[in-house]
PyMOL CGO cylinders between C-alpha atoms (Angstrom):
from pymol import cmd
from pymol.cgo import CYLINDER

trace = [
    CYLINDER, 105.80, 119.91, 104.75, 108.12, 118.35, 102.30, 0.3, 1, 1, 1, 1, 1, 1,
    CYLINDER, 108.12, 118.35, 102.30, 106.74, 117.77, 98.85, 0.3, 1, 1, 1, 1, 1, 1,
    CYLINDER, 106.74, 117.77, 98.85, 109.55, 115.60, 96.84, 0.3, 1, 1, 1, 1, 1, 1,
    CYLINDER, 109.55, 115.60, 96.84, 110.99, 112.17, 98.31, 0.3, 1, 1, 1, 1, 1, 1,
    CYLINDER, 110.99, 112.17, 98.31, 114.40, 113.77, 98.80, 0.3, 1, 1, 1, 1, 1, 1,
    CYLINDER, 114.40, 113.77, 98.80, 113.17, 117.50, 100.76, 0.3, 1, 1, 1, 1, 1, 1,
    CYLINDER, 113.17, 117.50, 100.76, 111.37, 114.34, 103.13, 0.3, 1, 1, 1, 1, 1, 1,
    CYLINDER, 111.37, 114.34, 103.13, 114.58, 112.63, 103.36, 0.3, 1, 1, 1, 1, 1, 1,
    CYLINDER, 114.58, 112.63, 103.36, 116.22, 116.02, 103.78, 0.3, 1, 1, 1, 1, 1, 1,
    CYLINDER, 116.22, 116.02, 103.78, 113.67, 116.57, 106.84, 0.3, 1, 1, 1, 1, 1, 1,
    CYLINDER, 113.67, 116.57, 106.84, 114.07, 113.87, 108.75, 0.3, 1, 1, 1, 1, 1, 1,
    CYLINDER, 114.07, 113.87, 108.75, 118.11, 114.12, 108.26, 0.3, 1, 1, 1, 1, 1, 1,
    CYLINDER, 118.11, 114.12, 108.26, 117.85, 117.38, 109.44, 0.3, 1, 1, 1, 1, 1, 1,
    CYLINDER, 117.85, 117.38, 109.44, 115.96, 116.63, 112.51, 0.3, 1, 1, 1, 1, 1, 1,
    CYLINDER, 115.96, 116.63, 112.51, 118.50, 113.51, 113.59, 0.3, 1, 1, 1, 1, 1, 1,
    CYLINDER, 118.50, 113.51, 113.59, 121.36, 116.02, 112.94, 0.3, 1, 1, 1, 1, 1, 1,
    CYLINDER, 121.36, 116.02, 112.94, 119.63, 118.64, 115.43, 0.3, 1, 1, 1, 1, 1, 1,
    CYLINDER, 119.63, 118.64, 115.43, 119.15, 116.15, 117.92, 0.3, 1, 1, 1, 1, 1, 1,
    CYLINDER, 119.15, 116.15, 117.92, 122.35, 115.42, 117.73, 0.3, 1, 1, 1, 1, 1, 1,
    CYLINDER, 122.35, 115.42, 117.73, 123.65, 118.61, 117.92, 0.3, 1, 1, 1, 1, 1, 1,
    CYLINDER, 123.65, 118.61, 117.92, 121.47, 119.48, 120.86, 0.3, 1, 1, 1, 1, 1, 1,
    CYLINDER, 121.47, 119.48, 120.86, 123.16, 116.66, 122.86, 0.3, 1, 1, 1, 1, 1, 1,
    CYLINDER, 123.16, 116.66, 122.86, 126.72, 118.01, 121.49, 0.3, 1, 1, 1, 1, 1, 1,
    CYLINDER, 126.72, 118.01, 121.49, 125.77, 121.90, 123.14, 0.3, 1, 1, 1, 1, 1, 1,
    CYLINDER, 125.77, 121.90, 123.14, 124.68, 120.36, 126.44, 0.3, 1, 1, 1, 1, 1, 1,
    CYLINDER, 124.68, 120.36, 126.44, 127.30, 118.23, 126.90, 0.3, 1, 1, 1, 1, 1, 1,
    CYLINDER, 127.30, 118.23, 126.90, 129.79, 121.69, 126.21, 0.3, 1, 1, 1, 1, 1, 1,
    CYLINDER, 129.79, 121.69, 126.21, 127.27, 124.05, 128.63, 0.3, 1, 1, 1, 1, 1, 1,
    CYLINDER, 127.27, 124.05, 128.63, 128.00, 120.81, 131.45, 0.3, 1, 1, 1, 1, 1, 1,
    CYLINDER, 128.00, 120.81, 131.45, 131.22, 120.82, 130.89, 0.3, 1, 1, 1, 1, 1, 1,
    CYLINDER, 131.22, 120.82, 130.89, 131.87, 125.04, 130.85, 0.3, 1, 1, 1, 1, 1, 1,
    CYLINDER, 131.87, 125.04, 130.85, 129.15, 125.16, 134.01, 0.3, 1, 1, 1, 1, 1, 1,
    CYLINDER, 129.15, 125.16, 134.01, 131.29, 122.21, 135.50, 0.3, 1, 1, 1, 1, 1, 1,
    CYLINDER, 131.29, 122.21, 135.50, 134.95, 124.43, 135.30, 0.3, 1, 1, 1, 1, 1, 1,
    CYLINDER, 134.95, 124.43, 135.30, 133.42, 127.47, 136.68, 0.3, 1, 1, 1, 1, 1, 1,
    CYLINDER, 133.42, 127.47, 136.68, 131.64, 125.81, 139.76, 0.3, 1, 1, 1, 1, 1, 1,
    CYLINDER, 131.64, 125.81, 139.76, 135.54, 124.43, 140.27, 0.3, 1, 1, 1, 1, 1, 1,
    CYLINDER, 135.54, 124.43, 140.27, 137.11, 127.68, 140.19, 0.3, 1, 1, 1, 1, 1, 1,
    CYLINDER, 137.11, 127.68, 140.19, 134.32, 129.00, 142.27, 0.3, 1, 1, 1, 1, 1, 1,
    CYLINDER, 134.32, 129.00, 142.27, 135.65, 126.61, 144.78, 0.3, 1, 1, 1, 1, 1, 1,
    CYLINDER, 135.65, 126.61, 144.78, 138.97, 128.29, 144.60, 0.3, 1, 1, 1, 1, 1, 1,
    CYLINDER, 138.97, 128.29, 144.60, 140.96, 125.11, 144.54, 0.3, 1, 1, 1, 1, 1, 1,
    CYLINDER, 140.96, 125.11, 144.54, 143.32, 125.76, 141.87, 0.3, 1, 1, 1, 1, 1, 1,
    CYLINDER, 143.32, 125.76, 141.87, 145.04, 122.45, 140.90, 0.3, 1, 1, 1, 1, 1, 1,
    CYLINDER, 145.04, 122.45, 140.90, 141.46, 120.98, 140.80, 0.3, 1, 1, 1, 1, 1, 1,
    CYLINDER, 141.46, 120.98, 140.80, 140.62, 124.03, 138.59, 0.3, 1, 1, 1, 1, 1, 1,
    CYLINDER, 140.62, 124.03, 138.59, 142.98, 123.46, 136.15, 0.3, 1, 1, 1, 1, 1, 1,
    CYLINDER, 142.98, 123.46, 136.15, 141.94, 119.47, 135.74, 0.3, 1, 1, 1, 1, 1, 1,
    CYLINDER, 141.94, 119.47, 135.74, 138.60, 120.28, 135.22, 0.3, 1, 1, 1, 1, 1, 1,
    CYLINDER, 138.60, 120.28, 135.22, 139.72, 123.05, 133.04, 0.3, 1, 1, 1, 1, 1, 1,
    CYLINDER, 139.72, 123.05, 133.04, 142.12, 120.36, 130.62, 0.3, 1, 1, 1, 1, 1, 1,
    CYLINDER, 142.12, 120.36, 130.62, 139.08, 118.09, 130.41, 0.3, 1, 1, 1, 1, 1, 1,
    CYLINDER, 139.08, 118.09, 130.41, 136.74, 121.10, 129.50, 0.3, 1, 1, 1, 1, 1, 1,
    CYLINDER, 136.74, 121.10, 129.50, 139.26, 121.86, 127.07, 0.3, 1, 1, 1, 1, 1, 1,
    CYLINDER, 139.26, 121.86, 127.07, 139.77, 118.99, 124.84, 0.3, 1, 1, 1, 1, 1, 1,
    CYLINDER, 139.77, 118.99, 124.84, 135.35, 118.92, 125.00, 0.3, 1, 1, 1, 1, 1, 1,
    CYLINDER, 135.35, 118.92, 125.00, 135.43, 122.71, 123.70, 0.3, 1, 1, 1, 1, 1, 1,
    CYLINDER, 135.43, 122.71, 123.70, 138.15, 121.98, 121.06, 0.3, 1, 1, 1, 1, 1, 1,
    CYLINDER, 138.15, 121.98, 121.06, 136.06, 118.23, 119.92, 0.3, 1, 1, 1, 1, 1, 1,
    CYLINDER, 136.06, 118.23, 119.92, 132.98, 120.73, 119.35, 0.3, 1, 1, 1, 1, 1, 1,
    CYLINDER, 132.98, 120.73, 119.35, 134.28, 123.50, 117.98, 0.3, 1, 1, 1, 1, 1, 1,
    CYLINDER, 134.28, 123.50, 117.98, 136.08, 121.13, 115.06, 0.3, 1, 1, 1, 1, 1, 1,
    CYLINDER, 136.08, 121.13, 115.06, 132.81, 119.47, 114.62, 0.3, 1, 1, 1, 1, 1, 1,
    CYLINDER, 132.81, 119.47, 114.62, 131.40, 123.03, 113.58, 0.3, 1, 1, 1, 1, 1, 1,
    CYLINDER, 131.40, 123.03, 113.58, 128.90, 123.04, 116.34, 0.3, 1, 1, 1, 1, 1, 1,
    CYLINDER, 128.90, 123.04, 116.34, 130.13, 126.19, 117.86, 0.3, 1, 1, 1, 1, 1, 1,
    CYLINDER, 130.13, 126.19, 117.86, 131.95, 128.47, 115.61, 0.3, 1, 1, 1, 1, 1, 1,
    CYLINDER, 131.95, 128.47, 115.61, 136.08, 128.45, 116.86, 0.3, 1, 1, 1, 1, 1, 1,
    CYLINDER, 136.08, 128.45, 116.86, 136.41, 131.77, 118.06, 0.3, 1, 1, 1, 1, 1, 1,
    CYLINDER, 136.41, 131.77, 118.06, 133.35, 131.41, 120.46, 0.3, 1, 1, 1, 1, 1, 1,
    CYLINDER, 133.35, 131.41, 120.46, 135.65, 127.87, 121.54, 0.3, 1, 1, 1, 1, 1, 1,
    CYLINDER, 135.65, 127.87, 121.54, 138.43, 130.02, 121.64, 0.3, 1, 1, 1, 1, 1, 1,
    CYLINDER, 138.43, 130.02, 121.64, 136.56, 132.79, 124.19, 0.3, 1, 1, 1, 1, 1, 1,
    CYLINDER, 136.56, 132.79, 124.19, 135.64, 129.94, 126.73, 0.3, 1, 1, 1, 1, 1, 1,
    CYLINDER, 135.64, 129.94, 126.73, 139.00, 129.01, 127.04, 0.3, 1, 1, 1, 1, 1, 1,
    CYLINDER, 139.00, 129.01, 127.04, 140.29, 132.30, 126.91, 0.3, 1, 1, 1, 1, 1, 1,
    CYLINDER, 140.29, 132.30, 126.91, 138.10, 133.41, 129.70, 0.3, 1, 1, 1, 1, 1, 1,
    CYLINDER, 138.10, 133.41, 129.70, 138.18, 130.14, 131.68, 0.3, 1, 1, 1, 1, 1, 1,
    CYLINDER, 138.18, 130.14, 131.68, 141.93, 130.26, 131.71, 0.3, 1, 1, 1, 1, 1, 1,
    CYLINDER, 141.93, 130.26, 131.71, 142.32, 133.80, 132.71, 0.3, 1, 1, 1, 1, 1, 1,
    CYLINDER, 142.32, 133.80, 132.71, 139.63, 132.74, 135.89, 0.3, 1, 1, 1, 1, 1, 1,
    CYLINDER, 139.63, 132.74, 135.89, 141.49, 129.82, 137.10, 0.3, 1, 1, 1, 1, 1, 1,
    CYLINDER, 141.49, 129.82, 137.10, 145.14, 132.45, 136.63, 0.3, 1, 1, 1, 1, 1, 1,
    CYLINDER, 145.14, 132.45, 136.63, 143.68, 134.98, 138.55, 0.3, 1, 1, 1, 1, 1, 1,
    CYLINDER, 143.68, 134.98, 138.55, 143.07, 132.20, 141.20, 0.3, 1, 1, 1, 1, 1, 1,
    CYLINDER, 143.07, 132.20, 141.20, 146.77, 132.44, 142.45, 0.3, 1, 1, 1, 1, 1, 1,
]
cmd.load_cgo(trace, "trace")
């Protein structure tokens, strides 16, 4: 455990920035698992609404340095080569 006032502020920081951050990842793995079930589904102009709004949610995490940008980068490289193969 922390020994000095700040390493105990530094703790508990830490922890409300995980918890944070855990919220962030799930919110990107909904919104990833959300674009694939829709492509699944093989309707493409509903794919590619799905995909815009999984997106913009990829890029808003990546900037926030939650994931690092070229993992963003591969999930919407991959995504968009899924819902193009769809035609």
């Amino acid at each position: 455990m922390a020994n000095t006032k700040s390493a105990r502020k530094a703790a508990k920081q830490s922890l409300h920035r995980r918890a944070h951050n855990v919220g962030q990842r799930s919110e990107l793995r909904t919104a990833i698992k959300n674009a694939r079930k829709a492509i699944e589904a093989g309707d493409k102009t509903a794919a590619q609404k799905v995909f815009q709004d999984t997106m913009s949610v990829i890029d808003r995490i990546a900037d926030k340095d939650i994931i690092h940008k070229n993992k963003a980068a591969r999930h919407k490289s991959q995504l968009s080569g899924q819902i193009k193969a769809l035609a």
